[in-house]
N, C-alpha and C positions, 0 to 999 in steps of 0.2 A: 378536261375541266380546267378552266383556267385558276390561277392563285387564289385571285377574289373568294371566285366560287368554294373551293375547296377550303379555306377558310372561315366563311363562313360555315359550311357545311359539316366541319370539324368543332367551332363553338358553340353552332345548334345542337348538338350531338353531346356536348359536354353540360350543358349547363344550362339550356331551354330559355336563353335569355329575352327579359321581356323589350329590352331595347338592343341592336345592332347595328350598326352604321361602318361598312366599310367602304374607305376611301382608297384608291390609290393615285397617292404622289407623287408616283415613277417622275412625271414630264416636268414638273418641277426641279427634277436633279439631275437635267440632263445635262450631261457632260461634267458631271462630279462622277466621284469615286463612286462603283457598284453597280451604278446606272448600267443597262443592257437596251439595246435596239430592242423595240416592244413592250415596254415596260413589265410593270407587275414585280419590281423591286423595294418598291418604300410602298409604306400604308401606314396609314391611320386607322385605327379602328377603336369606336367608343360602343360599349357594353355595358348594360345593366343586368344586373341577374342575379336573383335571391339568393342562390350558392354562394355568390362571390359576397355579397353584403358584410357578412360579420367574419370574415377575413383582412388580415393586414394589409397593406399597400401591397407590400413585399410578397407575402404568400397569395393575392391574388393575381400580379404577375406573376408568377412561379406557374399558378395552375392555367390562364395562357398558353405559356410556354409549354408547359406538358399537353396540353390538347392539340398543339400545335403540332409536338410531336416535333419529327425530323423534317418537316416541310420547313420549319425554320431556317436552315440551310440555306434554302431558296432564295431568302429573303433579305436585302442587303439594311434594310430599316422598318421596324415594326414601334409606331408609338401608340402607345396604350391608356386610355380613356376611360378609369374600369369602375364603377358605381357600384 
């Protein structure tokens, strides 16, 4: 499964969101810091999701990054777009 996928698959999982949009930016940062041959290092990714709604900025990246779990690792840039 690649990043993307998994990804999303771990958002759907957490939080049923009604909007998901992930992108990845990997080829934009090619030959910056983190950047790997095949990308699947930076992403964007914008979320809508009644869970997340009446949560702070702050504690809904938090819950993110907990659904994300330890795949975050992976990941040299993850910006977050979270309604």
């Amino acid at each position: 499964m690649s990043v993307k996928d998994e990804i999303h698959a771990r958002l759907t999982a957490a939080f049923a969101p009604d909007v998901l949009d992930i992108q990845d930016d990997s080829e934009k940062h090619r030959g910056h810091g983190g950047w790997r041959e095949g990308g699947e290092t930076h992403f964007t990714v914008m979320i809508r999701a009644p869970g997340l709604a009446s949560l702070s900025r702050l504690e809904r990246h938090r819950a993110v990054h907990r659904a994300l779990g330890e795949m975050t690792a992976r990941i040299h840039a993850l910006a977050l777009d979270i309604g």
